[in-house]
N, CA and C atoms as a LAMMPS dump frame, in Angstrom:
ITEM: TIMESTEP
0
ITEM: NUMBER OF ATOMS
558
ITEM: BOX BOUNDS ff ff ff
-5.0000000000000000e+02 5.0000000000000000e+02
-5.0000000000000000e+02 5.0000000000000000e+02
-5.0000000000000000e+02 5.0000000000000000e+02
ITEM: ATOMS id mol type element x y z
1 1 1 N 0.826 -1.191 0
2 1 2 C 0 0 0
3 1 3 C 0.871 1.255 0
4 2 1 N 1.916 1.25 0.742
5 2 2 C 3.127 2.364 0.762
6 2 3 C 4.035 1.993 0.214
7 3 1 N 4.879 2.877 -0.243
8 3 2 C 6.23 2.514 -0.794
9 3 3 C 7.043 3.736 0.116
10 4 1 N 7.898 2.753 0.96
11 4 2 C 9.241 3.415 1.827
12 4 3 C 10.439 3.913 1.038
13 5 1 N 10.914 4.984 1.81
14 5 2 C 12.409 5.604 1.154
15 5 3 C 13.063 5.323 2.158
16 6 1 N 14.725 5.844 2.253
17 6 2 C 15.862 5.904 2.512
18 6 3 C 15.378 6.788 3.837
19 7 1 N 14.738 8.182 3.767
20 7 2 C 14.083 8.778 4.492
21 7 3 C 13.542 8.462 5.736
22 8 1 N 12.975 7.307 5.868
23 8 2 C 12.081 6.793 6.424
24 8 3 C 13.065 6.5 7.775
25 9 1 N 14.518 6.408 7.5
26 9 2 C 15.387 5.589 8.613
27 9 3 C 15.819 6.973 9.242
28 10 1 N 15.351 8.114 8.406
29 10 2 C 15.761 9.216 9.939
30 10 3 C 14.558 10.109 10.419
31 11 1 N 13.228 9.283 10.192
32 11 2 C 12.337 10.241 10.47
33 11 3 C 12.014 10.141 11.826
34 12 1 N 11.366 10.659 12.762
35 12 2 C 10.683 10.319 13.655
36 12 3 C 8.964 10.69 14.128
37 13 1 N 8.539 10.546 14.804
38 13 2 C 7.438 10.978 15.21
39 13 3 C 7.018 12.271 16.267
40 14 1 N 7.025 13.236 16.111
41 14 2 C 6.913 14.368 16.999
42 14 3 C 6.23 13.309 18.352
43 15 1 N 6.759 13.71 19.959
44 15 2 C 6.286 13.531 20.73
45 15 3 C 6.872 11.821 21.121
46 16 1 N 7.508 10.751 20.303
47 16 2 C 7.51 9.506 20.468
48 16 3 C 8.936 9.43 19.715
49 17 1 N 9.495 8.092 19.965
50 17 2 C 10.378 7.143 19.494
51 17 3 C 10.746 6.753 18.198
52 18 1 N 11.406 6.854 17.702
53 18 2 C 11.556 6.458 16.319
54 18 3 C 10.875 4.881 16.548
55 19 1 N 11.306 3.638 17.4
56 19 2 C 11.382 2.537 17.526
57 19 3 C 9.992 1.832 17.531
58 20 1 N 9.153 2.815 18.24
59 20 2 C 7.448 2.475 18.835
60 20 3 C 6.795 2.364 17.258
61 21 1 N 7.338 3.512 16.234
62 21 2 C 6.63 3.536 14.847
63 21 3 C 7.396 3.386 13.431
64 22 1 N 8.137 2.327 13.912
65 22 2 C 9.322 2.347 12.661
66 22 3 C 8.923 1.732 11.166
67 23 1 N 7.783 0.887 11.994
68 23 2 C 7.588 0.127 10.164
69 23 3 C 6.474 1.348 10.032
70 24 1 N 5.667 1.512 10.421
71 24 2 C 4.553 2.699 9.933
72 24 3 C 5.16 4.253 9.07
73 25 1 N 6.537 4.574 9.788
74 25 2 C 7.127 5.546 9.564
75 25 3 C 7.839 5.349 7.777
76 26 1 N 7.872 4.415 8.185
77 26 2 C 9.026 3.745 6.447
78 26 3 C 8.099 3.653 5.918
79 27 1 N 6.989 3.16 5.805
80 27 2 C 5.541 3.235 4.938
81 27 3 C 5.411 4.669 4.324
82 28 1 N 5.746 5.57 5.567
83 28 2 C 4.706 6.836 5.122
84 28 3 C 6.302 8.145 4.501
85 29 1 N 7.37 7.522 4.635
86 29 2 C 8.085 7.949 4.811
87 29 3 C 8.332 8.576 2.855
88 30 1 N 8.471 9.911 2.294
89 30 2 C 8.822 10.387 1.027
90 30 3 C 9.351 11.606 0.765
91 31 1 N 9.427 12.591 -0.271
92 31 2 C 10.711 13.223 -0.423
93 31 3 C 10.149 14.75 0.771
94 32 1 N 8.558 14.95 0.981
95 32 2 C 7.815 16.303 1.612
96 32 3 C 7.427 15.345 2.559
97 33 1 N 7.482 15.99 3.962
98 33 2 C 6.372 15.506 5.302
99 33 3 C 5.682 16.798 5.646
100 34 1 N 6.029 18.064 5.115
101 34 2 C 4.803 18.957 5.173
102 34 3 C 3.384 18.435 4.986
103 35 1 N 2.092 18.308 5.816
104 35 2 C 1.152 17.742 5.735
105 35 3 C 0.8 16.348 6.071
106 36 1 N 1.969 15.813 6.577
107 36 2 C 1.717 14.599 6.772
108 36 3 C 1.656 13.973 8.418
109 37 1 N 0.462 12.99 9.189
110 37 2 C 0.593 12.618 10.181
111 37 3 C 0.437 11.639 10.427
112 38 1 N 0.444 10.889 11.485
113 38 2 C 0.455 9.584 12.015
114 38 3 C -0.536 9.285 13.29
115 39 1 N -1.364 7.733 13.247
116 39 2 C -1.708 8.349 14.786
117 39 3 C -1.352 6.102 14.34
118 40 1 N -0.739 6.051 15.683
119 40 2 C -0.414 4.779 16.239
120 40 3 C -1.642 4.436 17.192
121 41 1 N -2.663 3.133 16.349
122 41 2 C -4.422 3.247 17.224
123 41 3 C -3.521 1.697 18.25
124 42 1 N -3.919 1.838 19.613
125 42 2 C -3.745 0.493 20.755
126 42 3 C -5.255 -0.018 20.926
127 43 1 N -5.037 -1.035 21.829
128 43 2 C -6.752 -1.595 21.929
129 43 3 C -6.653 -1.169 22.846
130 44 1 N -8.02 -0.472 23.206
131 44 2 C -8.761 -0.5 24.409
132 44 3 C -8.792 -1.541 25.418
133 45 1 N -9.599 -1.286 27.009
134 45 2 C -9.365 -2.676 27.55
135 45 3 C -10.568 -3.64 27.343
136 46 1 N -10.102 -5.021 27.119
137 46 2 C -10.777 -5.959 26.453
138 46 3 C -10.561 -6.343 24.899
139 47 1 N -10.024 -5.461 24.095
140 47 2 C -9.933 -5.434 22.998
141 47 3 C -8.577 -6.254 22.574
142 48 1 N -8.618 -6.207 21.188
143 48 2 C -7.222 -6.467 20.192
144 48 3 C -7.026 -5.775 19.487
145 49 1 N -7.69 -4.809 19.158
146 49 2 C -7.479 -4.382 17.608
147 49 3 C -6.165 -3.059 17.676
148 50 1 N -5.189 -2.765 17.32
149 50 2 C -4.613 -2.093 16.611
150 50 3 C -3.953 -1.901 15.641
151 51 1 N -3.372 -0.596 15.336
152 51 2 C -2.749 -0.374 13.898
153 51 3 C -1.761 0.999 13.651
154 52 1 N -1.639 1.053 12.224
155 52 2 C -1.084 2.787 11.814
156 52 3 C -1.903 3.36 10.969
157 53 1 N -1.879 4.366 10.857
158 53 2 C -2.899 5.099 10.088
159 53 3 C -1.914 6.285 9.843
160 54 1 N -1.724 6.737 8.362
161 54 2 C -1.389 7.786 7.947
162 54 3 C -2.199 8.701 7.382
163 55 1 N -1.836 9.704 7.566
164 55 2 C -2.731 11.232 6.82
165 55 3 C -1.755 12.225 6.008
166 56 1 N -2.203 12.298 5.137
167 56 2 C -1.105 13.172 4.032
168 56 3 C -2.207 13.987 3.465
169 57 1 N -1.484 15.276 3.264
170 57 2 C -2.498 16.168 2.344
171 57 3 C -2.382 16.068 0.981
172 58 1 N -3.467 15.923 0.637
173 58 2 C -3.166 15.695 -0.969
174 58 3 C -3.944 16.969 -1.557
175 59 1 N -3.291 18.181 -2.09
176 59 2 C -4.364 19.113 -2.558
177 59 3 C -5.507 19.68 -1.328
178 60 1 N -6.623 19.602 -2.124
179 60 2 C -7.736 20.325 -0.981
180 60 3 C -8.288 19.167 -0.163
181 61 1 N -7.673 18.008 0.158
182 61 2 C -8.385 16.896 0.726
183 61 3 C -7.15 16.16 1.431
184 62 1 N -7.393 15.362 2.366
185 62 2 C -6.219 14.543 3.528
186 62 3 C -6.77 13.021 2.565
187 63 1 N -5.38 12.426 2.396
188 63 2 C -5.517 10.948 2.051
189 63 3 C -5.266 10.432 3.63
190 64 1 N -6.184 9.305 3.569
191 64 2 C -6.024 8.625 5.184
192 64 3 C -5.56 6.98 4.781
193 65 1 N -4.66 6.339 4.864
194 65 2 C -4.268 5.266 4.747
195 65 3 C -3.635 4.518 5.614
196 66 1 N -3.806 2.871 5.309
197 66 2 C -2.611 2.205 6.638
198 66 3 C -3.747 0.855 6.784
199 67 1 N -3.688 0.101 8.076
200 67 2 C -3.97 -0.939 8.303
201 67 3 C -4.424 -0.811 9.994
202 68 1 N -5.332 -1.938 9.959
203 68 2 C -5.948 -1.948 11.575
204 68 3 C -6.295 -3.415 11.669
205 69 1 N -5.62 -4.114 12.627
206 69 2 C -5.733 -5.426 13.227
207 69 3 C -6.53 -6.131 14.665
208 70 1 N -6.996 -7.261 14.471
209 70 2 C -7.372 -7.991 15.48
210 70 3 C -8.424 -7.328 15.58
211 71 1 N -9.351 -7.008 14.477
212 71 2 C -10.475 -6.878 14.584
213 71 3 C -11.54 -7.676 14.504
214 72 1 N -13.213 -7.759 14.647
215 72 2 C -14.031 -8.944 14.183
216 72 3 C -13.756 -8.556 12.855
217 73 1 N -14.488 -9.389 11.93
218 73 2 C -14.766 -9.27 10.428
219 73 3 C -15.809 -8.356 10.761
220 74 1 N -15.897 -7.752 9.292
221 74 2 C -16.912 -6.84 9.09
222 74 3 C -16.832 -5.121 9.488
223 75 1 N -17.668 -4.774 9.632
224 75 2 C -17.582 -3.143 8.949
225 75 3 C -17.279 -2.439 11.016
226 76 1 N -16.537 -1.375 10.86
227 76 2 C -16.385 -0.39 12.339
228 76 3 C -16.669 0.826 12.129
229 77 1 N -16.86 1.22 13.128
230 77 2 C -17.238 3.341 13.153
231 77 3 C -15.762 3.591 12.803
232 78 1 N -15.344 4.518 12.232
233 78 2 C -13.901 5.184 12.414
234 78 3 C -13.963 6.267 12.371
235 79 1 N -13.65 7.139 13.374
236 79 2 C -14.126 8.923 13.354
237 79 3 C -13.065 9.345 13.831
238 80 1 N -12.407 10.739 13.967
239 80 2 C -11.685 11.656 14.916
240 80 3 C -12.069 11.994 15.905
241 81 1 N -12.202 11.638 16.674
242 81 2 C -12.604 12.284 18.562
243 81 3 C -11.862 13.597 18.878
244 82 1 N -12.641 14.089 19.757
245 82 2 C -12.46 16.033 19.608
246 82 3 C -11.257 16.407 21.109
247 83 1 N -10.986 14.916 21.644
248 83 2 C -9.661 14.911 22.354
249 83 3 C -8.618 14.507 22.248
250 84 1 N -6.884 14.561 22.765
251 84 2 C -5.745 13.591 21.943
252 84 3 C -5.873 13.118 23.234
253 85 1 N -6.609 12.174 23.86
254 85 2 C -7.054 11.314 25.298
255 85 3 C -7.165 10.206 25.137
256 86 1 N -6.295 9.087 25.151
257 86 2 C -6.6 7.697 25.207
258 86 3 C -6.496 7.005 26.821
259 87 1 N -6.354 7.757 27.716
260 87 2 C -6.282 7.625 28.748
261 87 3 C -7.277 6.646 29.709
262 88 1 N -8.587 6.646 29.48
263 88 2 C -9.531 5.923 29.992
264 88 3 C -9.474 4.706 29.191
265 89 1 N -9.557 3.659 30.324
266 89 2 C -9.872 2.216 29.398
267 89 3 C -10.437 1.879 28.691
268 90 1 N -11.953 2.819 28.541
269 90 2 C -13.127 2.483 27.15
270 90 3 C -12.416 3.118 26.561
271 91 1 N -11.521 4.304 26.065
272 91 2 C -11.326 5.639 25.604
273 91 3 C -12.457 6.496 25.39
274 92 1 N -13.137 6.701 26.857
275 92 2 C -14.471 7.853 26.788
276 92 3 C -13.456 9.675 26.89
277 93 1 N -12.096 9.23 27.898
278 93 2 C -11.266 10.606 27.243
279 93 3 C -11.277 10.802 26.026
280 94 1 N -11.36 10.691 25.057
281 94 2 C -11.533 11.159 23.929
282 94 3 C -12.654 11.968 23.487
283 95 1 N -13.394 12.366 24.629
284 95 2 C -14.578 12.953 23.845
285 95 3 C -15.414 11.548 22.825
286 96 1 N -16.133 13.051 22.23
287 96 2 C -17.337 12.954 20.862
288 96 3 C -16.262 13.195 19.875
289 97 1 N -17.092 12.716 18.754
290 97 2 C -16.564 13.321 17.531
291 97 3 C -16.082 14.593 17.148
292 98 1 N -15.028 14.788 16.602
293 98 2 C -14.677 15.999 16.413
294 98 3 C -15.402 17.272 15.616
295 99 1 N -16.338 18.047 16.195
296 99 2 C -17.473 18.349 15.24
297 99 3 C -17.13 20.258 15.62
298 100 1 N -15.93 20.803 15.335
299 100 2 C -15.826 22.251 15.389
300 100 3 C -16.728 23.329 14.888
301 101 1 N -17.771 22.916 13.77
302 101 2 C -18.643 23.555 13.004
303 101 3 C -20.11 23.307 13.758
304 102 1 N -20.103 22.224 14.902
305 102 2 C -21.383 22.182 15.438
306 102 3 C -22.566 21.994 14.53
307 103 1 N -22.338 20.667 13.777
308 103 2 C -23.791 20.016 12.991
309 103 3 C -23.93 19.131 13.246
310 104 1 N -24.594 18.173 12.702
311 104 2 C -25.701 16.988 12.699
312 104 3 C -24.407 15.722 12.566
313 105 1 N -24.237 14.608 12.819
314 105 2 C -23.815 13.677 12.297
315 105 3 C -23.894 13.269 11.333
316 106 1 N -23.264 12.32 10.018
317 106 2 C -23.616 11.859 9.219
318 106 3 C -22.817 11.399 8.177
319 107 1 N -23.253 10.922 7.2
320 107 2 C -22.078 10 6.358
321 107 3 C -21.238 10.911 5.66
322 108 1 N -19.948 10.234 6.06
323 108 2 C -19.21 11.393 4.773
324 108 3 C -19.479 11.6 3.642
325 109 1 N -19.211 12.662 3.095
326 109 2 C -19.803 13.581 1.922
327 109 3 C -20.958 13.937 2.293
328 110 1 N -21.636 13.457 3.018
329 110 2 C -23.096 14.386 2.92
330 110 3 C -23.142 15.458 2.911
331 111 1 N -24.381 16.368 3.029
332 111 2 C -24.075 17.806 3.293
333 111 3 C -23.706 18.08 4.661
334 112 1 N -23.788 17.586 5.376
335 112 2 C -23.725 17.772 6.338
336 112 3 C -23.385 16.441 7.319
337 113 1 N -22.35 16.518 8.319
338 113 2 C -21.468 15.846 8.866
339 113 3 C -20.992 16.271 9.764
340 114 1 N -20.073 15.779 10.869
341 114 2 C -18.906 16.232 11.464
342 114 3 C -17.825 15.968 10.969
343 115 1 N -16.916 16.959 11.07
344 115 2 C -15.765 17.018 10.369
345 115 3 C -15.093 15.909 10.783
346 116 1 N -14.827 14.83 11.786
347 116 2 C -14.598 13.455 12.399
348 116 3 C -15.451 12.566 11.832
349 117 1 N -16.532 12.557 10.921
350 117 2 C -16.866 11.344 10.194
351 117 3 C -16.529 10.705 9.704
352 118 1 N -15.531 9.462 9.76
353 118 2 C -14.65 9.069 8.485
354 118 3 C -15.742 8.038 8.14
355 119 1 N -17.112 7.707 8.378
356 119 2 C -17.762 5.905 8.187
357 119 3 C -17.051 5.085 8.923
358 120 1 N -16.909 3.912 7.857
359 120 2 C -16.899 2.326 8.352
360 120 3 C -15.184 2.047 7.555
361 121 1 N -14.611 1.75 8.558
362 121 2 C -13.459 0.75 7.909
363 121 3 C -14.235 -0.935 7.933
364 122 1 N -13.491 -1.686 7.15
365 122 2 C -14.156 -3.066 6.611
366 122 3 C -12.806 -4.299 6.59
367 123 1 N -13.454 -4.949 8.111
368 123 2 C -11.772 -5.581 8.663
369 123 3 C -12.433 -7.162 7.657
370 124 1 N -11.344 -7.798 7.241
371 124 2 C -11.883 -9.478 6.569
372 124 3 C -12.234 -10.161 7.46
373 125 1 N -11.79 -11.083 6.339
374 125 2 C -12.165 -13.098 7.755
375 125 3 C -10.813 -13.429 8.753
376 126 1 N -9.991 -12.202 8.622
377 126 2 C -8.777 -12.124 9.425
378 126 3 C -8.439 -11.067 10.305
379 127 1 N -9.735 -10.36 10.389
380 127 2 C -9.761 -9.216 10.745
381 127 3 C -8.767 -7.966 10.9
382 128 1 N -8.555 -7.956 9.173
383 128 2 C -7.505 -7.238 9.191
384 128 3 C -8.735 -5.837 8.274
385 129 1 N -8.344 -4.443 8.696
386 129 2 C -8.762 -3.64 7.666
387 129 3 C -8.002 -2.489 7.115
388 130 1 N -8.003 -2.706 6.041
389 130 2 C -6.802 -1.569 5.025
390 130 3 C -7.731 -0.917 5.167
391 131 1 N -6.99 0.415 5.355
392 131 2 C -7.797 1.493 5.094
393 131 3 C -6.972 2.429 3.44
394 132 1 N -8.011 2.782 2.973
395 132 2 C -7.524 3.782 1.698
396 132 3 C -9.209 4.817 1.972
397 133 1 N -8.854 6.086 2.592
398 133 2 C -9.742 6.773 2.115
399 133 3 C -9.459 8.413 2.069
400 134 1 N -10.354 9.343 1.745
401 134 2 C -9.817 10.569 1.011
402 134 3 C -11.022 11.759 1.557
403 135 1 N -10.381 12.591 2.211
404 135 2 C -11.59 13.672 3.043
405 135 3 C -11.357 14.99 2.862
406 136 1 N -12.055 15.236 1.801
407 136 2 C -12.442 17.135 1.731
408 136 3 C -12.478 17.737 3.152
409 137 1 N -12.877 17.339 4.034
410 137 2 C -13.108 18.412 5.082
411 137 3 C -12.146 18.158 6.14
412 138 1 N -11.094 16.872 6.271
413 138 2 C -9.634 17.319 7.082
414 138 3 C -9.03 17.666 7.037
415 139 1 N -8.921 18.561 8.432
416 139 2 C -7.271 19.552 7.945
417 139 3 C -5.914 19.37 9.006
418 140 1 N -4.729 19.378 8.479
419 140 2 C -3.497 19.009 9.324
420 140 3 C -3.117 20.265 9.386
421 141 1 N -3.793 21.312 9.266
422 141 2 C -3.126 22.653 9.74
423 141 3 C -4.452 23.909 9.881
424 142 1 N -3.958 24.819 10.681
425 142 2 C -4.85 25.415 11.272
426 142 3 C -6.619 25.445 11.872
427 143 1 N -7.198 26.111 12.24
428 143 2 C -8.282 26.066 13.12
429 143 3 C -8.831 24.92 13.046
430 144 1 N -9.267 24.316 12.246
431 144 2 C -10.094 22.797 12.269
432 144 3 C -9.046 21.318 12.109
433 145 1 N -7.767 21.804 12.497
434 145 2 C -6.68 20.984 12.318
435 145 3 C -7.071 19.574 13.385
436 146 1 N -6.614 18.599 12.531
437 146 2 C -6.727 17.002 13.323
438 146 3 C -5.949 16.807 14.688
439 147 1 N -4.893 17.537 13.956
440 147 2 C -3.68 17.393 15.056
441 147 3 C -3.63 17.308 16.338
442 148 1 N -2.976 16.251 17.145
443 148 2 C -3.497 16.026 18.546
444 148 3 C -4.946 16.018 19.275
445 149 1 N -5.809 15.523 17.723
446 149 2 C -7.012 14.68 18.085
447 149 3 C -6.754 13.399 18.077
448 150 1 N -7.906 12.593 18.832
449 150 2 C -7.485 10.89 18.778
450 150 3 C -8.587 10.444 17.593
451 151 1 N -7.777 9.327 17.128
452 151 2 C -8.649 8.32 16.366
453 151 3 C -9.329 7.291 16.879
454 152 1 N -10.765 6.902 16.907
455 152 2 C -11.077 6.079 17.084
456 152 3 C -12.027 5.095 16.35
457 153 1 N -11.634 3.544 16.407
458 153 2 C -12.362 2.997 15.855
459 153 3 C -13.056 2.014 16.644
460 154 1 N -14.552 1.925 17.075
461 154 2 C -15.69 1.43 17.379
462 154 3 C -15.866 -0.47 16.754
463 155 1 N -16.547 -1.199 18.131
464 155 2 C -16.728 -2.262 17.698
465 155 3 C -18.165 -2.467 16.646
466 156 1 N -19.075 -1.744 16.471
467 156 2 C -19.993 -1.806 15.364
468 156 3 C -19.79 -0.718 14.366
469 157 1 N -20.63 -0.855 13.223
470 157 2 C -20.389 -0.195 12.225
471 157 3 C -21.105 1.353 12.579
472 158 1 N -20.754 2.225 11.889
473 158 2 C -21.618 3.341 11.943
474 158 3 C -22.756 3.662 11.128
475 159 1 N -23.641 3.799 11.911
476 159 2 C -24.75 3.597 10.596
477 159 3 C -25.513 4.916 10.113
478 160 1 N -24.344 6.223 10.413
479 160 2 C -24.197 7.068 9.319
480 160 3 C -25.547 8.351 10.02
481 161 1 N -26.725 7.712 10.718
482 161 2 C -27.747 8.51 10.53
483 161 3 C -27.891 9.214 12.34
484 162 1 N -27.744 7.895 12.722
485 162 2 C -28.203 7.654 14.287
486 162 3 C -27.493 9.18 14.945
487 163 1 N -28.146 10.11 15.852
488 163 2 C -27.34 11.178 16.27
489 163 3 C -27.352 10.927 17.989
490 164 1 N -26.084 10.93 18.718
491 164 2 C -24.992 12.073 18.083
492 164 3 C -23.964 11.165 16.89
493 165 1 N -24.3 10.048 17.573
494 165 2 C -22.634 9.302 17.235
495 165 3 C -22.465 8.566 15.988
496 166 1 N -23.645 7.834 15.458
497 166 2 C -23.578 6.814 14.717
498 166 3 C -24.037 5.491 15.515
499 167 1 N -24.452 5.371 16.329
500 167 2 C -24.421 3.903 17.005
501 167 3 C -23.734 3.033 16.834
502 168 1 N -22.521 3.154 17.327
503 168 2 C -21.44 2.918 16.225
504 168 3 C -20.951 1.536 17.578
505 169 1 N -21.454 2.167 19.009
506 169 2 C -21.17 1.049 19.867
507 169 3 C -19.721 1.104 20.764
508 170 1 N -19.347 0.212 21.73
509 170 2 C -17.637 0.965 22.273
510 170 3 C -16.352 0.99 21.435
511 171 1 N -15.926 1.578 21.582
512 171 2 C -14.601 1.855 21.187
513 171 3 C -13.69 0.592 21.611
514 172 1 N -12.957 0.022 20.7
515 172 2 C -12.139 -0.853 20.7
516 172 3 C -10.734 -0.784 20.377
517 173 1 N -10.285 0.938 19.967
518 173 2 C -8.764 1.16 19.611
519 173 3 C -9.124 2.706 19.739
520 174 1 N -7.794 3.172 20.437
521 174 2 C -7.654 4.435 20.073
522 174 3 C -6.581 4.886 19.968
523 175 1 N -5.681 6.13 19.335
524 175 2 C -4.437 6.679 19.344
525 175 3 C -4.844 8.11 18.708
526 176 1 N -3.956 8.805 19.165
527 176 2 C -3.878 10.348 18.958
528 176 3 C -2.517 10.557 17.984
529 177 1 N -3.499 11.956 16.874
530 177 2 C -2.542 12.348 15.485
531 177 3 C -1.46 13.263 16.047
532 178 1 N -0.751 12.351 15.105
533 178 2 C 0.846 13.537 15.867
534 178 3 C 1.729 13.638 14.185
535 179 1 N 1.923 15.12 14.076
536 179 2 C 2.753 15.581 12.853
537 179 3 C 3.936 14.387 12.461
538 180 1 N 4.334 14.216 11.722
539 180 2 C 5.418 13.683 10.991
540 180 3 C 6.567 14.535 10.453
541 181 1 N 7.901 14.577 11.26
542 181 2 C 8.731 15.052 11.28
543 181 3 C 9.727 14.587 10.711
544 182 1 N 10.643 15.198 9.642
545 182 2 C 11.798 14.293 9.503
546 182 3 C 12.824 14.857 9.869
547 183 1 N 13.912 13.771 10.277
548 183 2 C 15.232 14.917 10.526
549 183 3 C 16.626 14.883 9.368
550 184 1 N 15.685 13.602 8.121
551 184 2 C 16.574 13.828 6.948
552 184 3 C 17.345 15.07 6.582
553 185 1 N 18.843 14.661 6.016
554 185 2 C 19.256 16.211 5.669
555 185 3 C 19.687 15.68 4.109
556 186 1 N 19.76 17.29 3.52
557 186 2 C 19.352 16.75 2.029
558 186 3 C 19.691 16.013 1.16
């Protein structure tokens, strides 16, 4: 899904270890990290599921890509939470959805959404789920910026309508977006 550079072996993660995100980092790792972030998702307690998730700006829209494990099969909520709080064992620190514009819930693209709507990631019969998806309304820089919000992904699907949340059900992984830094020199 990524293709790693040379880069990748001096980048690090603002706030963390080169070591904690090294294969995720070489994934996301290319010649600009202007725009680009990371959030490393852990399981909640009771859970399995984690992963990496990258965010790169592409133009007027954030590409969101990467992988999420030890999930059931089948479809999860995946949204931005409006805290960088993984602190509580459900991850209820995290807040609600990240909704800065104060509207309605709802499926991405609609007219109307929270800017934390990402839908449903879709784990297999191995419960693994790639993610590849692409969002007009995230931003990795200024006022409505992701940055040092958490990600979370939910043990049911989101079913897009239900308000506030999606009925999307508990949270089973969470991790908070942190910039992508490199300390490559040229």
């Amino acid at each position: 899904m990524f293709q790693g550079t040379a880069a990748a072996d001096h980048a690090e993660v603002a706030g963390k270890d080169q070591t904690h995100s090294q294969v995720a980092l070489r994934m996301a790792a290319g010649p600009s990290n202007s725009g680009r972030a990371i959030v490393e998702l852990n399981p909640t307690a009771g859970f399995t599921a984690k992963g990496s998730i990258i965010f790169e700006r592409v133009g007027d829209s954030v590409h969101i890509s990467g992988v999420v494990e030890g999930l059931a099969p089948g479809k999860h909520g995946f949204h931005v939470h409006e805290h960088g709080d993984c602190s509580a064992d459900d991850a209820s620190s995290a807040g609600g959805h990240f909704n800065p514009t104060q509207v309605m819930h709802g499926a991405p693209g609609a007219d109307t959404h929270h800017v934390g709507d990402l839908g449903n990631i879709e784990a297999d019969g191995e419960g693994v789920a790639r993610v590849d998806l692409k969002s007009p309304t995230l931003r990795l820089h200024g006022q409505h910026s992701i940055l040092g919000k958490a990600v979370i992904v939910h043990r049911h699907p989101d079913d897009l309508v239900s308000q506030p949340s999606g009925n999307a059900g508990p949270r089973v992984s969470c991790g908070v977006i942190r910039p992508i830094r490199s300390t490559a020199t040229g």
